[in-house]
C-alpha positions as CSV (number, residue, x, y, z in Angstrom):
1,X,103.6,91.7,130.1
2,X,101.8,90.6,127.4
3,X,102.1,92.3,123.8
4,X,99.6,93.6,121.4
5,X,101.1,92.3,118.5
6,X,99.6,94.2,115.0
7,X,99.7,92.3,111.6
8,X,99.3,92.9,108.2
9,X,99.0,91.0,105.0
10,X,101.0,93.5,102.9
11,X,99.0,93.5,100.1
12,X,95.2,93.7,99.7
13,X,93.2,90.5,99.3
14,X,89.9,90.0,97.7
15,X,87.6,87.4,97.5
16,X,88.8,84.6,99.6
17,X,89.8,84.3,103.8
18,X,93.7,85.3,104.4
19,X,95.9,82.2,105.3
20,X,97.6,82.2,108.3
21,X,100.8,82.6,106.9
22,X,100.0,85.5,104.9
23,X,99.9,87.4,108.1
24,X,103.3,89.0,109.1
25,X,104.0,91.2,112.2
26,X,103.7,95.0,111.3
27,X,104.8,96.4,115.1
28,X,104.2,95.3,118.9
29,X,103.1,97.5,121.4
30,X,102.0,97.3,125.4
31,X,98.5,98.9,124.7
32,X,96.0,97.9,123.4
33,X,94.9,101.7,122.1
34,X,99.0,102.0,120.9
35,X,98.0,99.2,118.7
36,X,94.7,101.1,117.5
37,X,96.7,104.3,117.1
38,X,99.6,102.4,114.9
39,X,97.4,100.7,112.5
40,X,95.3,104.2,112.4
41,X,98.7,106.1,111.2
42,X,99.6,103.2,108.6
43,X,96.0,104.1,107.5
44,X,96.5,107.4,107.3
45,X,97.6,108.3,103.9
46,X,94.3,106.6,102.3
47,X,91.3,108.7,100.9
48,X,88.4,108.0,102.6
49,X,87.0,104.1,101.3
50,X,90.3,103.3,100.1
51,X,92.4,100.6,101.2
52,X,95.5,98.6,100.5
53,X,96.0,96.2,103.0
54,X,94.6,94.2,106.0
55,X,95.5,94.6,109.9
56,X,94.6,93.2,112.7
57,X,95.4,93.3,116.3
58,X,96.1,90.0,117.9
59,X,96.6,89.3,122.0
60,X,97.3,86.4,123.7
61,X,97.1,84.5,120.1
62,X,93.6,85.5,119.6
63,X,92.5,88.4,117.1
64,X,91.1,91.0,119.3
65,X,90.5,93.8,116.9
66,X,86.9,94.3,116.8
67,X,86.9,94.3,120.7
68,X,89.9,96.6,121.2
69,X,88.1,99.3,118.3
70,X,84.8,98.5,120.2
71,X,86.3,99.8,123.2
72,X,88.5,102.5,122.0
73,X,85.2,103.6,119.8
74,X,83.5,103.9,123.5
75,X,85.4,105.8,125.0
76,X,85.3,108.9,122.2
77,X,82.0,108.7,122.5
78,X,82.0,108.8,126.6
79,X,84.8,111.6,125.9
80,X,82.4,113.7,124.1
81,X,79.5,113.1,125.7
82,X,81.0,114.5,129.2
83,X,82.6,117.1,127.2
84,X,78.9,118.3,126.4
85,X,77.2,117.7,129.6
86,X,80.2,120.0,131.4
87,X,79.0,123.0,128.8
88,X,75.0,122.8,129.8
């Protein structure tokens, strides 16, 4: 089985693309959405519009982040949406 492998830079950068090699491997995971949910707990401790460093969620060898948070994002939203149609 594949991995969803989640990396991280380690420190933030500003101001120019990150190099390849700045990228290191932060954890692996078999899910996609226990990739989503490990980046979202090494997140946690920031105040909201803070950061301090970059991750992203790589599958296969391609960065799938914005697809994987796409999806995950979807499915709150289909969540709550049934959620409110089952109380009318």
């Amino acid at each position: 089985m594949s991995k969803y492998i989640v990396q991280h830079t380690g420190y933030p950068i500003v101001g120019r693309s990150i190099r390849p090699d700045e990228w290191k491997v932060y954890s692996q995971h078999d899910t996609a959405s226990a990739a989503a949910k490990a980046i979202s707990r090494a997140q946690a401790h920031l105040d909201n519009g803070s950061w301090d460093d970059h991750y992203r969620i790589m599958h296969n060898g391609r960065d799938v982040t914005s697809q994987v948070m796409t999806e995950l994002a979807d499915k709150r939203l289909d969540s709550i949406a049934r959620r409110f149609a089952s109380r009318r």
